[in-house]
N, C-alpha and C positions, 0 to 999 in steps of 0.2 A: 461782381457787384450784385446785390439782390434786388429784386423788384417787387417785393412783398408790402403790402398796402394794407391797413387796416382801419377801418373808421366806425366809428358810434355816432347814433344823435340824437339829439332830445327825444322823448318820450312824446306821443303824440294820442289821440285819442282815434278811435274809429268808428264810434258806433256805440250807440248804447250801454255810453259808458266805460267800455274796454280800453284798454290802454296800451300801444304797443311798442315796443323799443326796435327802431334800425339800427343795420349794422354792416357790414359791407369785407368780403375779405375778396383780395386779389392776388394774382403774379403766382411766384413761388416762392413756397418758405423753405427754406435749408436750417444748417444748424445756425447758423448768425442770426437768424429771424427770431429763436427761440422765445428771447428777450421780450420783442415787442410783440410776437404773438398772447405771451403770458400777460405780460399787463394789459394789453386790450382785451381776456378774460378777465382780468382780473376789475379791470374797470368796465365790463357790462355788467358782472356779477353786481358790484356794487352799485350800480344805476337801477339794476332789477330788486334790489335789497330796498333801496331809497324810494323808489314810488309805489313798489308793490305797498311798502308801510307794515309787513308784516302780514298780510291780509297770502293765505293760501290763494294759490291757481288764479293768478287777478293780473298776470303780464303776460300776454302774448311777444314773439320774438320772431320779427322779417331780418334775414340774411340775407343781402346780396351777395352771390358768389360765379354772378356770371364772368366778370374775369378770374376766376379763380383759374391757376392753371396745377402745380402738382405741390408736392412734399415731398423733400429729399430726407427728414430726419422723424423716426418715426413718434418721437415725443409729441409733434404734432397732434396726432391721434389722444396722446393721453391729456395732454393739455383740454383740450376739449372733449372730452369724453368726462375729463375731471369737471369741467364748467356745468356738464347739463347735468351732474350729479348733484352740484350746489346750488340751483335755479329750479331742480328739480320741485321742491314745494312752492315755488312762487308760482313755475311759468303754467300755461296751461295747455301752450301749445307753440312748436319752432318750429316755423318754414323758412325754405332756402329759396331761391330761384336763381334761374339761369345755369344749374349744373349740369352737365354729365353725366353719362351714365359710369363714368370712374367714380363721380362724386355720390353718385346715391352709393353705391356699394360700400365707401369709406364711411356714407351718414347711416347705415346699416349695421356696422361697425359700432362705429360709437354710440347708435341707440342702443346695442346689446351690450354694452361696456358702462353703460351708465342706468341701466337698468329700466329706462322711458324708453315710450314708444307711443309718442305723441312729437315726434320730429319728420317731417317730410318734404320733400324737391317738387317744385312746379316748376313748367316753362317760362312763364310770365309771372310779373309781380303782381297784376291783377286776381292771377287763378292764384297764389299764395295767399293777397289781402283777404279772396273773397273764404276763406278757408280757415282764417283767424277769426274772420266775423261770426263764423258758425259756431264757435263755441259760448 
């Protein structure tokens, strides 16, 4: 049975304008999770599409991934590696929090897979907020 978790949420403001989208992945994904990992890309993509309004580098993106635990199927990686390639002209900057050091390594991964490098892991969500506001 899997325990893979995914959630989006409204768009929120933080400051001076900016606007950022949460998002939350937990448990483990295997190959069963496939599904719902690709439409919850498929549906931030589309959220990041809808408020950016077309406007370059105008969405910041907080990931919580503190229960995140592994990936048994490696499309995992492409899946998302594919999403920061199509958010790549909206977003202006992805933080994660609560990962691992397994997790930086894999988000090291998919920064050189998707060709940004403007995605990076804090311990807290505050050290990630305060890091979106700086852009």
């Amino acid at each position: 049975m899997s325990n893979a978790i995914v959630q989006i949420s409204p768009a929120e403001e933080i400051g001076s304008g900016k606007k950022i989208i949460r998002a939350m992945l937990g448990g483990t994904f295997n190959s069963d999770d496939i599904k719902l990992l690709s439409a919850w890309a498929e549906g931030l993509n589309s959220a990041v599409k809808k408020i950016s309004a077309g406007n370059e580098h105008t969405i910041g993106i907080l990931i919580d991934i503190s229960a995140l635990e592994t990936y048994t199927d490696a499309n995992v990686i492409t899946i998302l590696s594919e999403l920061m390639k199509k958010d790549s002209v909206y977003v202006y900057r992805t933080a994660t929090f609560g990962g691992k050091d397994t997790h930086e390594m894999v988000e090291q991964i998919i920064e050189g897979l998707s060709n940004r490098d403007n995605l990076k892991n804090f311990n807290t969500e505050n050290e990630a907020l305060e890091w979106l506001k700086e852009q």
